[in-house]
C-alpha positions as CSV (number, residue, x, y, z in Angstrom):
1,X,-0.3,-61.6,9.9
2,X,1.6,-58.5,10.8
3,X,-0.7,-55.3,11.5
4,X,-0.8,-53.0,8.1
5,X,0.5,-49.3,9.3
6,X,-1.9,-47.3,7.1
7,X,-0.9,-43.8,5.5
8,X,-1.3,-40.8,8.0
9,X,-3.9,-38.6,7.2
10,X,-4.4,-35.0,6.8
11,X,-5.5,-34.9,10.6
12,X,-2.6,-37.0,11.8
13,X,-0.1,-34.7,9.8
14,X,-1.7,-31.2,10.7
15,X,-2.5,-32.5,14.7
16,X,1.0,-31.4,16.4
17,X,0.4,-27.6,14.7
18,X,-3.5,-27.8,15.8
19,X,-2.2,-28.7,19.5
20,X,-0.1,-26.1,19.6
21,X,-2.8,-23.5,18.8
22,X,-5.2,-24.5,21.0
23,X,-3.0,-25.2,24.0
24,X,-1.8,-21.0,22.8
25,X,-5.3,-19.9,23.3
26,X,-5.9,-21.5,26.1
27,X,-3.0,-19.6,27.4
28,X,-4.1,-16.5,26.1
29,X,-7.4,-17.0,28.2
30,X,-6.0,-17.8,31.1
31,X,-3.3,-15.1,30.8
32,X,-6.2,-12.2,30.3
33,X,-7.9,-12.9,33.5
34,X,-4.4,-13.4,35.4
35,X,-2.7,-10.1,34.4
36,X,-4.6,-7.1,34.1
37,X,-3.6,-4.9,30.7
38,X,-4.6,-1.9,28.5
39,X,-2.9,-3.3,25.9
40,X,-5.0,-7.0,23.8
41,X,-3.8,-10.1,24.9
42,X,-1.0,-11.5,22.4
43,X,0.5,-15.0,22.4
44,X,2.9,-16.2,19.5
45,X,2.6,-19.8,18.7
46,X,5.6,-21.8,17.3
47,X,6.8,-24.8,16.1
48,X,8.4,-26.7,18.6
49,X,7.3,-26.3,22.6
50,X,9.8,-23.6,24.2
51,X,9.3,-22.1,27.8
52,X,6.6,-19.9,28.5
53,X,6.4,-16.7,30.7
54,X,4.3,-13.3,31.1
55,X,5.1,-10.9,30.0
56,X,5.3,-7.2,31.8
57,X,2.2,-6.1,29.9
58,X,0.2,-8.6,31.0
59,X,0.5,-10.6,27.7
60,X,1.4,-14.5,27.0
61,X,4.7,-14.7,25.0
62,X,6.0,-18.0,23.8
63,X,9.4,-17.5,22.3
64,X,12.0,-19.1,20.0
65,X,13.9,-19.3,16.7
66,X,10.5,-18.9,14.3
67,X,7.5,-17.4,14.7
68,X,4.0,-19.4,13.3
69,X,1.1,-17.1,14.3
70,X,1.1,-14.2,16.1
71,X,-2.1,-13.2,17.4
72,X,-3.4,-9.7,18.6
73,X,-6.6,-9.7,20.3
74,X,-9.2,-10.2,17.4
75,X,-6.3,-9.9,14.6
76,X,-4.1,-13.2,13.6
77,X,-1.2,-12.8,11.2
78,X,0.6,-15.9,9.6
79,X,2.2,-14.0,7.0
80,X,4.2,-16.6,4.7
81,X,4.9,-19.4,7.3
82,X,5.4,-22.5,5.7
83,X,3.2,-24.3,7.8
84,X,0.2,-22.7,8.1
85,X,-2.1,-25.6,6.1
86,X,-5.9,-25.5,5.2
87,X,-6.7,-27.5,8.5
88,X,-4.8,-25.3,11.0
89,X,-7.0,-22.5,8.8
90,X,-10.4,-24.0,9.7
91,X,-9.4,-24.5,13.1
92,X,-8.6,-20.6,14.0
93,X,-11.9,-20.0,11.9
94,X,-13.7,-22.2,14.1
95,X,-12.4,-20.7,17.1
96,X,-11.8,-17.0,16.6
97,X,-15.3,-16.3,14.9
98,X,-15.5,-12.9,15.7
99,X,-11.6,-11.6,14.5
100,X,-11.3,-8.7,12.5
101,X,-8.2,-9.2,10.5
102,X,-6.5,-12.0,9.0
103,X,-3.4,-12.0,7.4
104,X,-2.6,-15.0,5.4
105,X,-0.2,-12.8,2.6
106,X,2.5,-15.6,1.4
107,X,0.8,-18.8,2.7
108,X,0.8,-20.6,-0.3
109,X,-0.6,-23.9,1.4
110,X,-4.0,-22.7,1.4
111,X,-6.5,-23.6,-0.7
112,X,-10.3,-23.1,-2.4
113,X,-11.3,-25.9,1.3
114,X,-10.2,-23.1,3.6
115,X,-11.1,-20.3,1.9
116,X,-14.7,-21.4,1.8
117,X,-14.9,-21.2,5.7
118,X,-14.1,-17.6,5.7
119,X,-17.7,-16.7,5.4
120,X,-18.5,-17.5,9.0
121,X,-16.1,-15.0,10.5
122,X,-18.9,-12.2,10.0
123,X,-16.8,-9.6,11.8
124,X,-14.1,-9.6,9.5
125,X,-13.3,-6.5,8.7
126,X,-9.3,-7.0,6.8
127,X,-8.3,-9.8,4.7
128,X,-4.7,-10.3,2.9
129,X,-4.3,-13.4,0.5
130,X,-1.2,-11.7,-1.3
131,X,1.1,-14.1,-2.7
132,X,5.1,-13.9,-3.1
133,X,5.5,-13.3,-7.0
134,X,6.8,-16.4,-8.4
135,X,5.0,-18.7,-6.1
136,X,2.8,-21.3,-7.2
137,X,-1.1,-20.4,-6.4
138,X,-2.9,-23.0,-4.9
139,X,-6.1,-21.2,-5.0
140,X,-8.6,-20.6,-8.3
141,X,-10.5,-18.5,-9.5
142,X,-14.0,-19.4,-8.6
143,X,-12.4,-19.4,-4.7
144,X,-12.9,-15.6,-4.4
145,X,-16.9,-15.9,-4.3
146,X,-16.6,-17.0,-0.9
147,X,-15.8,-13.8,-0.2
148,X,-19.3,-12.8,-1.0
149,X,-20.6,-14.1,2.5
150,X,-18.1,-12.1,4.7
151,X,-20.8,-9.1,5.4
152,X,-18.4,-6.5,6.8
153,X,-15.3,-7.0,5.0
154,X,-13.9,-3.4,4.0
155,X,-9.8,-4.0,2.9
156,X,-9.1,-7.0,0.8
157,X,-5.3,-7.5,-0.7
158,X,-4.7,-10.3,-3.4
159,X,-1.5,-9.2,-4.6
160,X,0.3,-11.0,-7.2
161,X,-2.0,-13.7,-6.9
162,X,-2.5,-15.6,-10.6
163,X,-5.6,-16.9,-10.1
164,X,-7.0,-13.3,-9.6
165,X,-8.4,-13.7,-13.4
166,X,-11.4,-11.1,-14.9
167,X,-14.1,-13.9,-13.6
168,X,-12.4,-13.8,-10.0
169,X,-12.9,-10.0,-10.2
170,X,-16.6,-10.6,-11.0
171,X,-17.2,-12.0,-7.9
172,X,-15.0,-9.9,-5.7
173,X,-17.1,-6.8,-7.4
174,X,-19.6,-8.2,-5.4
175,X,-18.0,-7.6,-1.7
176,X,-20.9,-4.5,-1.6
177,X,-19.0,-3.4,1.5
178,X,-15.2,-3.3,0.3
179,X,-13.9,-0.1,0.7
180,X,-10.4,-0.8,-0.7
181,X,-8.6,-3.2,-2.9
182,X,-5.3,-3.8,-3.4
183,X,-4.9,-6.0,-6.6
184,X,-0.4,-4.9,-7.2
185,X,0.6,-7.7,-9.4
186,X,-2.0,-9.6,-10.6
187,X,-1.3,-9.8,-14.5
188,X,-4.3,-11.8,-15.3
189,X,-6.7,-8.5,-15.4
190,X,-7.9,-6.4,-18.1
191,X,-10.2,-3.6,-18.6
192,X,-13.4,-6.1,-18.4
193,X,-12.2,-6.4,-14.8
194,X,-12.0,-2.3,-14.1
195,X,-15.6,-2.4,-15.9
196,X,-17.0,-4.1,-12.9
197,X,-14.2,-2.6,-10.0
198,X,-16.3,0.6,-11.3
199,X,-19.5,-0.4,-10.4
200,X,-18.6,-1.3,-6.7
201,X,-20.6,1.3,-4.7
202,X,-18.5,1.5,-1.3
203,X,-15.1,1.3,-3.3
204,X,-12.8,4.3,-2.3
205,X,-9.3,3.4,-2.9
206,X,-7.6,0.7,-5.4
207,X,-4.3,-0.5,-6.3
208,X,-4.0,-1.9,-10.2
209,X,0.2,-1.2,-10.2
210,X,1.9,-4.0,-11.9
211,X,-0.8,-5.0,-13.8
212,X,0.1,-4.9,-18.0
213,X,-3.4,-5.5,-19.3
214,X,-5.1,-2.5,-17.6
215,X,-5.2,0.4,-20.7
216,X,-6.6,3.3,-21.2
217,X,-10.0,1.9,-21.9
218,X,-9.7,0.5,-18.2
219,X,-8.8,4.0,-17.0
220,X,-12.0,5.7,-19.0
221,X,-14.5,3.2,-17.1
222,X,-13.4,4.0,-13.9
223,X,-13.3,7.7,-14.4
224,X,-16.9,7.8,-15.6
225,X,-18.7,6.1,-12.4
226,X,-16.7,5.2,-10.3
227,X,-16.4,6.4,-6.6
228,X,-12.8,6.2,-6.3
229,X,-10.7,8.2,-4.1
230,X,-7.5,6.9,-4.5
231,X,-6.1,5.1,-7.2
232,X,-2.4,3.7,-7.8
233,X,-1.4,2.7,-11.3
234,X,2.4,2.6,-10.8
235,X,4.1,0.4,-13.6
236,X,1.4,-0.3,-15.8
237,X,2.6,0.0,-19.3
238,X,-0.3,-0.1,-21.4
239,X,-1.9,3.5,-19.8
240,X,-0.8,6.1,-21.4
241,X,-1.1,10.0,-20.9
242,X,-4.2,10.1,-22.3
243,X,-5.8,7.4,-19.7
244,X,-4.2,10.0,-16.8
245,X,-5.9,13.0,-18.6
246,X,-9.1,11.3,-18.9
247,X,-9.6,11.0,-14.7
248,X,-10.2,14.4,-14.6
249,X,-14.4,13.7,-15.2
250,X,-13.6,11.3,-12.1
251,X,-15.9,13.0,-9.3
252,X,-14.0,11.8,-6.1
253,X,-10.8,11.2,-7.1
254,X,-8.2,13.0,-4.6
255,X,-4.9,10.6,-4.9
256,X,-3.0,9.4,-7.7
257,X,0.0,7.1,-8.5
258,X,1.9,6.8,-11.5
259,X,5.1,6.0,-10.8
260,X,7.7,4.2,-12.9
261,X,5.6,4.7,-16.3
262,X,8.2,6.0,-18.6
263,X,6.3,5.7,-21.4
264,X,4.0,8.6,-20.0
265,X,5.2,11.7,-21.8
266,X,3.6,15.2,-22.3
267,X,-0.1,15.4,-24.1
268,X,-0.1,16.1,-27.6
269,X,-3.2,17.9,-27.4
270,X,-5.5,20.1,-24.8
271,X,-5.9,18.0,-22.0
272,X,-8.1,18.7,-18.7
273,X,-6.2,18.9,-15.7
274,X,-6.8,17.0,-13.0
275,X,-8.2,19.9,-10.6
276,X,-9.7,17.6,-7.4
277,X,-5.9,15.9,-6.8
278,X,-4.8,16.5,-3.2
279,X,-1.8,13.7,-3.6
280,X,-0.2,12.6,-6.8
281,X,2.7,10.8,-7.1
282,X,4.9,10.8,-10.7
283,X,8.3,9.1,-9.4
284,X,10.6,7.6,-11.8
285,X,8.6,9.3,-15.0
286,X,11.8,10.2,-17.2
287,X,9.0,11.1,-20.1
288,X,6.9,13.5,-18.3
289,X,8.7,17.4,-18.9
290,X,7.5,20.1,-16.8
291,X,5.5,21.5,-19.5
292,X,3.4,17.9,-19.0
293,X,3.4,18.5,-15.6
294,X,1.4,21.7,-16.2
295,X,-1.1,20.6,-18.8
296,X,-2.0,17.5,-16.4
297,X,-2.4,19.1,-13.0
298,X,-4.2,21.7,-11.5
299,X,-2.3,22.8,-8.5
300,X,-4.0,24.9,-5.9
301,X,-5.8,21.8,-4.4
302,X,-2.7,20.0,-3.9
303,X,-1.2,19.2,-0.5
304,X,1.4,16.5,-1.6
305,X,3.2,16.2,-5.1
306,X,6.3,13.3,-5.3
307,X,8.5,13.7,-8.3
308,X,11.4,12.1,-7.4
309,X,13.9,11.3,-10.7
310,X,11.8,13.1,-12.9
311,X,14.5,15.1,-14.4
312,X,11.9,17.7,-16.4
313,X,11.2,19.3,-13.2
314,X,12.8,22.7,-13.5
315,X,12.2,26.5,-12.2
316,X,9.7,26.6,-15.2
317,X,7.2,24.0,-13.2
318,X,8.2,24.9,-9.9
319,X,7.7,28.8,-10.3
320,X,3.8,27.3,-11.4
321,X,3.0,25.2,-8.6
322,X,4.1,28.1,-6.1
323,X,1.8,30.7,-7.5
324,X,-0.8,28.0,-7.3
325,X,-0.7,25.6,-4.6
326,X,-1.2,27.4,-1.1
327,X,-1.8,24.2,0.6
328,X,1.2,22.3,-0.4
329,X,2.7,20.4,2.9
330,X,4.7,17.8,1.1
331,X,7.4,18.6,-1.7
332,X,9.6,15.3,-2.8
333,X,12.3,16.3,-5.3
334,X,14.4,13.4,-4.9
335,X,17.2,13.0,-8.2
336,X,15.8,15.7,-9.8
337,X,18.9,16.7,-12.0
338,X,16.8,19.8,-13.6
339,X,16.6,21.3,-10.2
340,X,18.9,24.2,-9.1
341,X,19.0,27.8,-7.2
342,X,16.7,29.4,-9.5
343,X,13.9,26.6,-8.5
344,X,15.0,26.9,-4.8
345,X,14.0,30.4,-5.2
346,X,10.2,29.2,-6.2
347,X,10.3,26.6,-3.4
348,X,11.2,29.1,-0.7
349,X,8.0,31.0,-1.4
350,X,5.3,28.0,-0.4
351,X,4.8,29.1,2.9
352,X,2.7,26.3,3.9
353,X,5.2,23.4,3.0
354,X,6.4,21.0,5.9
355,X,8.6,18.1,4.4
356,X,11.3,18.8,1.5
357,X,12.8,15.8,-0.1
358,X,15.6,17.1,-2.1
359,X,18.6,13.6,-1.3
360,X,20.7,13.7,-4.7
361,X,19.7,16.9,-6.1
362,X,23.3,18.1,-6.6
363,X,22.9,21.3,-8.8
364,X,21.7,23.5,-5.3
365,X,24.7,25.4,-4.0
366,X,24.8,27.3,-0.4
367,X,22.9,30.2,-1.8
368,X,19.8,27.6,-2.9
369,X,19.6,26.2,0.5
370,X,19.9,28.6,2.6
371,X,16.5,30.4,1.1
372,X,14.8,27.8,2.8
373,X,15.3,30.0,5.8
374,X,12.1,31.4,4.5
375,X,10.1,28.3,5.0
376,X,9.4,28.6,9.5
377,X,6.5,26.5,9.0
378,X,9.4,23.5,7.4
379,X,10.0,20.2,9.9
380,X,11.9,17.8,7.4
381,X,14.6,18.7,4.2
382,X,16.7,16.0,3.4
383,X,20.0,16.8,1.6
384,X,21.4,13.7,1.5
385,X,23.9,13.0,-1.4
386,X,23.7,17.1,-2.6
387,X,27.4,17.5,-3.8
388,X,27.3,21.0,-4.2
389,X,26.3,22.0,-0.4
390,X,28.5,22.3,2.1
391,X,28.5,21.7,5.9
392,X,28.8,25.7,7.0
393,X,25.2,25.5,5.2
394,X,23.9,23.0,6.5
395,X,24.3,24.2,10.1
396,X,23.3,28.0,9.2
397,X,20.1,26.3,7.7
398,X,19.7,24.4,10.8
399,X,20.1,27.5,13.2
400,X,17.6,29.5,11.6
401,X,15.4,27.3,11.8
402,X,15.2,24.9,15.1
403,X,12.4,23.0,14.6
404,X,13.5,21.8,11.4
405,X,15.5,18.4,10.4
406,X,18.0,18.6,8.5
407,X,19.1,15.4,7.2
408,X,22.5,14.9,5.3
């Protein structure tokens, strides 16, 4: 009887990758002891067997037409290669117990098998499992309580990921030493999910933007216990002004993004401003006026205010925020079609502002621009695509003050 051929196996299939890795770290090994370097040891391994050579800094490169895995002393990054399978997973695991960051973001071949291995790299300190929006997620829910086991893990990104569900939450809340969590995407979420985000001790800094089910009622949570620092809610259409208005009992909270919420518009009542903000970001907000502007923020704490394409801004807000904010060191004005010479008139009296981001802002004439000459402590203006300025301006601007770029 002829010989059956059986069906090759996982390990048959995912052997030529697993060779490859290996024969790299070996490499990588071999290369550290041969060439002295202050910079880690880095090898990139790829799919089909080109020429190696050293490299002048002492590293191992393997070249060709696609990279696989790029690895950087205890760091490994296979960001969205197409190959990267569950058993080439366990075998860096296996191998590199003691790295630091992995990057897995758009590997959509791994699954709940691999994930479960995480827990024995204990010195893992960064993890990304993003997904490309519109990709099919292998992984489930009840995968993230692996996570659990990873002792030191501090940054943890799961954006757009559809299995991220209120129950996967639950056991990511757990991670007691994740200091920030980038969640951008994941439309599965609702407030039961910010419920127990709030109750993670460590948490500083989280990222909910582009995620519909968060509300208001999310928002009132956090602000009431949780640690946050920094918080991004950017395109998240079911917060409203009066979620934003109600993080002003949050005790930490320095940072915050809103952009592209146009629904966010000016309170209809008193409102407590948010007096701790540092940062705050309110791009792309056609609804907010400058009079909301005012009732939300306090200014003299803030160092860095983006309100690029928010067409309310006028001299009105602008004359506020420079009696008020002595620290400001970052002013983006971007598309603002409110602003003009009168409101370059309040800018030129911040003395403490470095960068100036005022690209398509084509009401400032000659006269606006040049009171920046006021400004010696400015480094950065942009003027791109500001109609009304001319180019005898633009170099009077730039010899009074030297040290400044003038982009236009």
């Amino acid at each position: 009887m002829p010989a059956q051929v059986g069906r090759p196996t996982l390990h048959s299939l995912a052997w030529p990758a697993v060779a490859w890795v290996l024969a790299s770290l070996l490499i990588t090994l071999v290369a550290a002891a041969r060439w002295s370097s202050t910079e880690p040891p880095q090898v990139t391994v790829l799919a089909t067997p080109p020429p190696l050579r050293p490299a002048s800094d002492g590293a191992v490169v393997v070249k060709s037409s696609q990279d696989v895995l790029r690895i950087e002393g205890s760091c490994i990054h296979v960001r969205g290669h197409p190959r990267i399978t569950d058993a080439v997973l366990i075998l860096l695991i296996d191998y590199l117990p003691r790295l630091q960051l992995l990057d897995l973001g758009g590997c959509a071949l791994i699954t709940d098998a691999a994930l479960l291995r995480l827990s024995r790299l204990q010195d893992l300190n960064h993890l990304v499992l993003s997904a490309n929006p519109g990709d099919r997620d292998a992984l489930s829910p009840t995968a993230y309580r692996s996570l659990t086991g990873i002792p030191r893990l501090e940054r943890l990104d799961v954006n757009d990921r559809a299995s991220l569900s209120d129950d996967a939450v639950r056991a990511v809340s757990q991670c007691s030493s994740l200091r920030y969590l980038s969640m951008s995407g994941c439309a599965s979420i609702t407030d039961e999910s910010m419920g127990m985000v709030a109750r993670m001790p460590s948490l500083r800094s989280l990222d909910i933007s582009r995620c519909p089910m968060v509300s208001d009622r999310g928002l009132a949570t956090l602000a009431a216990s949780s640690p946050l620092e920094s918080l991004n809610l950017g395109n998240c259409p079911g917060i409203s002004v009066q979620g934003i208005s109600d993080l002003a009992s949050a005790p930490s909270l320095s940072s915050l993004t809103i952009d592209s919420n146009p629904q966010i518009c000016a309170p209809s009542y008193q409102s407590r401003p948010l007096k701790r903000l540092r940062v705050f970001s309110a791009r792309d907000c056609p609804g907010l006026s400058d009079q909301g502007l005012l009732a939300l923020l306090a200014y003299d704490e803030m160092e860095c205010l983006y309100l690029a394409y928010c067409p309310g801004v006028t001299a009105t807000l602008l004359r506020e925020i420079a009696s008020r904010a002595g620290r400001m060191k970052s002013l983006d004005l971007t598309g603002c079609t409110g602003l003009t010479d009168d409101g370059m008139g309040h800018i030129a009296s911040i003395p403490s502002l470095i960068a100036l981001h005022l690209a398509l802002c084509k009401e400032i004439t000659p006269r606006g621009v040049l009171m920046l000459r006021a400004i010696p402590s400015l480094r950065m203006v942009s003027l791109q695509g500001c109609a009304g300025i001319d180019d005898r301006a633009i170099e009077e601007l730039r010899h009074s003050l030297p040290a400044c770029s003038v982009l236009n």
